[in-house]
matplotlib code that plots the C-alpha trace (Angstrom):
import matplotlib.pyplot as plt

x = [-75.9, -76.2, -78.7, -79.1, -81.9, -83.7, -82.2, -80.0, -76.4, -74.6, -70.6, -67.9, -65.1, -63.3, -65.0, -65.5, -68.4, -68.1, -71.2, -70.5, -73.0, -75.4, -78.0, -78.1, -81.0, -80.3, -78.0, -77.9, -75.5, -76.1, -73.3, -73.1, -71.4, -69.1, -66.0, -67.7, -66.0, -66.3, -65.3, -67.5, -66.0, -67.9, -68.3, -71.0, -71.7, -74.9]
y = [-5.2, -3.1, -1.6, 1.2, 1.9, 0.2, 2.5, 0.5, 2.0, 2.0, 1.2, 2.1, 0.7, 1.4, -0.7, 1.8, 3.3, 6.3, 7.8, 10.5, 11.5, 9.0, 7.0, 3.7, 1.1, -1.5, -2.5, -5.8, -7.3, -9.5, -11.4, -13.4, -16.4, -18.0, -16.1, -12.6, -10.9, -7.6, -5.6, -3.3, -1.3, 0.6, 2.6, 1.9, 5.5, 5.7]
z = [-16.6, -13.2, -11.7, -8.8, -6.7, -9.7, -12.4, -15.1, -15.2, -18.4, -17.4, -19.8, -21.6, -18.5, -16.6, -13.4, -12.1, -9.2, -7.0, -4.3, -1.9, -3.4, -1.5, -2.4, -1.6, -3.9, -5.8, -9.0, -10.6, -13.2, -14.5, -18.2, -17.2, -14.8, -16.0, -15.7, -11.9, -10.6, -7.4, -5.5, -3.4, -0.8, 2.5, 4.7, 6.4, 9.2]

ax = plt.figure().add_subplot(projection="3d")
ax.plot(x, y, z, "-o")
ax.set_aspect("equal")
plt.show()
């Protein structure tokens, strides 16, 4: 389960997830056990 700015996201069988030109104030993760990984990668722009 993920979950933008409060907003659950529904991820596909592909396992990505893209946002352009989003604001982003929070962000969750919630994992299902130990063996459950992920990657975010992100930019940080001021």
């Amino acid at each position: 389960m993920m979950a933008i700015n409060g907003e659950e996201v529904q991820i596909g069988s592909s396992g990505y997830y893209e946002l352009n030109e989003f604001n982003v104030n929070s962000l969750c993760v919630v994992a299902d056990g130990p063996k459950d990984t992920f990657v975010l990668d992100y930019q940080y722009i001021r």
